[in-house]
C-alpha positions as CSV (number, residue, x, y, z in Angstrom):
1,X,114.3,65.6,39.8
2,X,113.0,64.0,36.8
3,X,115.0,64.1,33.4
4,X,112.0,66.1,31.7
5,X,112.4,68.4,34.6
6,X,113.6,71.9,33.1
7,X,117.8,72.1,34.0
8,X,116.9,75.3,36.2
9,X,114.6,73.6,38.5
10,X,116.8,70.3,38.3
11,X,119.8,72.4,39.7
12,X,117.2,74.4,41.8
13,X,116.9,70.7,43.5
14,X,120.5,69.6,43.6
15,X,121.2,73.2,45.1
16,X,118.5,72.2,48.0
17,X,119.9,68.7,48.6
18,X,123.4,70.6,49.1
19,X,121.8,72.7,51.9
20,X,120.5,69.7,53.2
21,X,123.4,67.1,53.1
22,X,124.3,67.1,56.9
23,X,120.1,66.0,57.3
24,X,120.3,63.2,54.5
25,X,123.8,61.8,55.4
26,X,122.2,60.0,58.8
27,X,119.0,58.8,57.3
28,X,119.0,55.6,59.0
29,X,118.0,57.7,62.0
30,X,114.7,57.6,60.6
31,X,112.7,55.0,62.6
32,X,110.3,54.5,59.8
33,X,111.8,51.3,58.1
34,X,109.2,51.7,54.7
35,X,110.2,55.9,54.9
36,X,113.7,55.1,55.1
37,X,113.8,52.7,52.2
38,X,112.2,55.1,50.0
39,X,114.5,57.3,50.6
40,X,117.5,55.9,50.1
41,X,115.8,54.0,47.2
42,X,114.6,57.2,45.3
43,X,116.6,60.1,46.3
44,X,119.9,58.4,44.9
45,X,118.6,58.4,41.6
46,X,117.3,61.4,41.2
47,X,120.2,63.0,42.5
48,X,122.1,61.8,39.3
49,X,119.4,62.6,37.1
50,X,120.0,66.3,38.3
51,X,123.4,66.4,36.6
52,X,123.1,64.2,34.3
53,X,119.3,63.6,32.6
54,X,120.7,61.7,29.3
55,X,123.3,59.3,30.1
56,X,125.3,58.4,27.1
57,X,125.0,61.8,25.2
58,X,127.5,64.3,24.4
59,X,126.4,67.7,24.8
60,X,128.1,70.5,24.2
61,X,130.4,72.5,27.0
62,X,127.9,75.6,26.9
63,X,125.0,73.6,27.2
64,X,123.7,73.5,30.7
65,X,123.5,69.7,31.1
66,X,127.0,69.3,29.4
67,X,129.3,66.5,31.1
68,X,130.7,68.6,34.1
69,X,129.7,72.5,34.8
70,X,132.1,73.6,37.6
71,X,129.2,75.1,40.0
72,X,126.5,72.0,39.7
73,X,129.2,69.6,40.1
74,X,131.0,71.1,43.3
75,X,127.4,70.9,45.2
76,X,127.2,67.3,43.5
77,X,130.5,66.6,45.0
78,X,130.5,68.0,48.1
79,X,126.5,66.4,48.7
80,X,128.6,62.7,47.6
81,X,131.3,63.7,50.0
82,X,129.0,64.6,52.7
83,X,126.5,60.8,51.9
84,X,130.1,58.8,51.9
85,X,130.1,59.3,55.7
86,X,127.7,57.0,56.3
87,X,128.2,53.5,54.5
88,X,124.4,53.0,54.3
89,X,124.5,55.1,51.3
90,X,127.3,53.3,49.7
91,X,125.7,50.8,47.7
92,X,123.0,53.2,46.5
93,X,125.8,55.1,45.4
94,X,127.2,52.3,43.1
95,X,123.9,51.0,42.2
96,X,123.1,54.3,41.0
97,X,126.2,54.8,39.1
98,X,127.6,57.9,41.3
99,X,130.8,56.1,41.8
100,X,131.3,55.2,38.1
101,X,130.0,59.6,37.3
102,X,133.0,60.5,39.5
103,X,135.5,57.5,38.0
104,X,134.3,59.7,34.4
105,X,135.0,63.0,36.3
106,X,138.6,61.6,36.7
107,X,139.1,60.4,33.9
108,X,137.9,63.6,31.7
109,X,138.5,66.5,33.6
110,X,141.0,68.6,35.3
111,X,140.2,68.1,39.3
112,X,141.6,70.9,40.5
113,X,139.5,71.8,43.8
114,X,137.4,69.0,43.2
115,X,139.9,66.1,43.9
116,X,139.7,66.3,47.7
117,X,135.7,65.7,47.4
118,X,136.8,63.0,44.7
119,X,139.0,61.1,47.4
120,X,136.4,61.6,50.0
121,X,134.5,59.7,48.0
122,X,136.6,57.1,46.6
123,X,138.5,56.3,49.3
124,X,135.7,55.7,51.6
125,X,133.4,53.3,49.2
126,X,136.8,51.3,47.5
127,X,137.7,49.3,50.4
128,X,134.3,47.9,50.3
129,X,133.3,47.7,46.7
130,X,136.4,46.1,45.4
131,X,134.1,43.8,43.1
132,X,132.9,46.9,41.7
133,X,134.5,46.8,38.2
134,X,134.5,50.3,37.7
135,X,136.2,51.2,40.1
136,X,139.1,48.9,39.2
137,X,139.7,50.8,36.0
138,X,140.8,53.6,38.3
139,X,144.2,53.1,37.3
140,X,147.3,54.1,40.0
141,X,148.2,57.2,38.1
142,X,145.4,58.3,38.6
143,X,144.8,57.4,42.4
144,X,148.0,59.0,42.3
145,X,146.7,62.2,41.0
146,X,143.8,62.5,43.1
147,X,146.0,62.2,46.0
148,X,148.4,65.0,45.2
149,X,146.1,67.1,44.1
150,X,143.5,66.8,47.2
151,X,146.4,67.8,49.3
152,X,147.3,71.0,47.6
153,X,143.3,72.4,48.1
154,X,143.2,70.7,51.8
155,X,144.1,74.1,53.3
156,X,141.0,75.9,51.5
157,X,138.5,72.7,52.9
158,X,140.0,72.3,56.4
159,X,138.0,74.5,58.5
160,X,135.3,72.4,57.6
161,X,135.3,69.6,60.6
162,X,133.8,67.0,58.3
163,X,137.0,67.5,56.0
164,X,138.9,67.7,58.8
165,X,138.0,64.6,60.2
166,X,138.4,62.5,56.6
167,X,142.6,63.3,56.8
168,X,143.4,60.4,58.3
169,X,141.7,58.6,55.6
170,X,143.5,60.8,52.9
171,X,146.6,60.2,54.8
172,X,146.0,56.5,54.1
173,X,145.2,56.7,50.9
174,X,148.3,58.7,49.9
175,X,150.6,56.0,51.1
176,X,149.3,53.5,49.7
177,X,149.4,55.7,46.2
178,X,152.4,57.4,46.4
179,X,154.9,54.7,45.2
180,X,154.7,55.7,42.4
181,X,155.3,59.3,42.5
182,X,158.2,61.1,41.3
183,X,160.9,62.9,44.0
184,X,159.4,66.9,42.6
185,X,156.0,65.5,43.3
186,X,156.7,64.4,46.8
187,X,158.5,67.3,47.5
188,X,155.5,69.5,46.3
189,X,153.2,66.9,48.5
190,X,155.4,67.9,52.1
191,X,155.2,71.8,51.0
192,X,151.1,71.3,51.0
193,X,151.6,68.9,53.8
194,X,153.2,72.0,55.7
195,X,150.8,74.4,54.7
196,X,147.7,72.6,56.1
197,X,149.7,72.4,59.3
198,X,150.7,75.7,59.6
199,X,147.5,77.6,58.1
200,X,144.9,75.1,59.4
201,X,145.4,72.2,61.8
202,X,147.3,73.5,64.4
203,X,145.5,76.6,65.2
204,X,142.4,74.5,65.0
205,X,140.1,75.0,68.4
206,X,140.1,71.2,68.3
207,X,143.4,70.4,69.0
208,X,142.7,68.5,71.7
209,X,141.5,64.7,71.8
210,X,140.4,63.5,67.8
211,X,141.4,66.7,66.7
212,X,145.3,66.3,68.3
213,X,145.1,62.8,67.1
214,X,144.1,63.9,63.0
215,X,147.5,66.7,63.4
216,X,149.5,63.9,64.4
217,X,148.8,61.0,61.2
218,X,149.3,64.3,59.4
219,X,152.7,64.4,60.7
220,X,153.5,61.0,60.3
221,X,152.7,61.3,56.7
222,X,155.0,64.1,56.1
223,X,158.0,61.7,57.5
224,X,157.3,59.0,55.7
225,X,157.0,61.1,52.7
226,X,160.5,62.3,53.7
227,X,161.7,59.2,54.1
228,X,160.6,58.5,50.4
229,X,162.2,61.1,49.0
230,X,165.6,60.2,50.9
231,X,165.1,56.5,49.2
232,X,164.8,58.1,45.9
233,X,167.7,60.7,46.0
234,X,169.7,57.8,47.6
235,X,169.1,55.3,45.1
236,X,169.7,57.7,41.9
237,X,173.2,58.3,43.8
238,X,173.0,61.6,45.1
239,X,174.3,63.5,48.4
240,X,171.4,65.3,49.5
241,X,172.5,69.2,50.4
């Protein structure tokens, strides 16, 4: 996926790495050490180079290489999502500058149902890669807004046991966030909370064992979130209906 590869076979390749996520994302399955290291080594690059071949230039928004196209960048996304499982990839993926791509996608762009991939991503890598400058310029408004906003397309992701299985890390990651949020957002925030419970999670086949245990942090989420809104309408002096 070289830069001076023409943008239709670039995006031909990114397409194909899509497809073949769920085989890259446990690549240290690979007994061959040298194979494995040339992977990991290689592939992360030229993954970016696929969407974005000249760093530092501003193309226009027609253009096909132009900052963020909504189709290449949901395969992009949902490949990063899908190599964020497995923490082998995670310092190719801020060596490579994938983390500080999707800190620009947040800091340029409207989400919308990108912002669950976005946390999938964040969230997991953060933690460990606090050093990582970059990802301190994330400021908490904007943690903030990935948060709300991964919750209100949850419901569309959630039969997808992969996304399934990240709540509990989205569920953390909105608690720690949400202090700063305003009582209409958290109100907003149980309404989507509801909806993934009643469209998705509890008439999952997987109810049982993990997948019991995932509808339950969801649950406790939605009373803490109550509990925060009963703090704020408390502390502004009003009886709540």
């Amino acid at each position: 996926m070289g830069s001076s590869m023409p943008v239709h076979l670039r995006h031909a390749a990114l397409r194909l790495a899509h497809s073949a996520r769920e085989e890259m994302v446990w690549i240290d399955a690979i007994d061959n050490a040298e194979l494995r290291d040339m992977i990991l080594t290689e592939l992360s690059p030229a993954i970016l180079t696929a969407v974005c071949p000249q760093p530092g230039v501003t193309l226009s928004d027609d253009d096909p290489d132009c900052f963020f196209h909504d189709g290449r960048d949901s395969c992009y996304l949902k490949l990063l999502f899908t190599l964020a499982r497995n923490s082998n990839w995670h310092p190719h993926l801020v060596e490579d500058h994938h983390i500080d791509r999707c800190i620009s996608i947040v800091a340029k762009c409207d989400l919308g149902p990108h912002a669950f991939y976005l946390a999938g991503i964040l969230l997991r890598i953060a933690p460990e890669q606090s050093s990582v400058a970059s990802l301190n310029s994330i400021t908490e408004r904007q943690w903030w807004d990935i948060m709300r906003k991964a919750w209100f397309y949850t419901r569309y992701d959630i039969y997808d046991i992969h996304c399934f299985e990240f709540l509990p890390v989205l569920v953390e990651g909105t608690k720690r966030y949400m202090q700063i949020a305003r009582e209409y957002h958290l109100e907003y925030l149980i309404r989507c909370v509801d909806r993934v419970l009643l469209s998705a999670l509890e008439t999952r086949d997987s109810q049982q064992g993990e997948g019991e245990g995932v509808i339950v942090v969801v649950k406790e989420l939605r009373t803490v979130v109550s509990d925060m809104i009963k703090k704020l309408v408390g502390s502004q002096g009003v009886v709540s209906p």
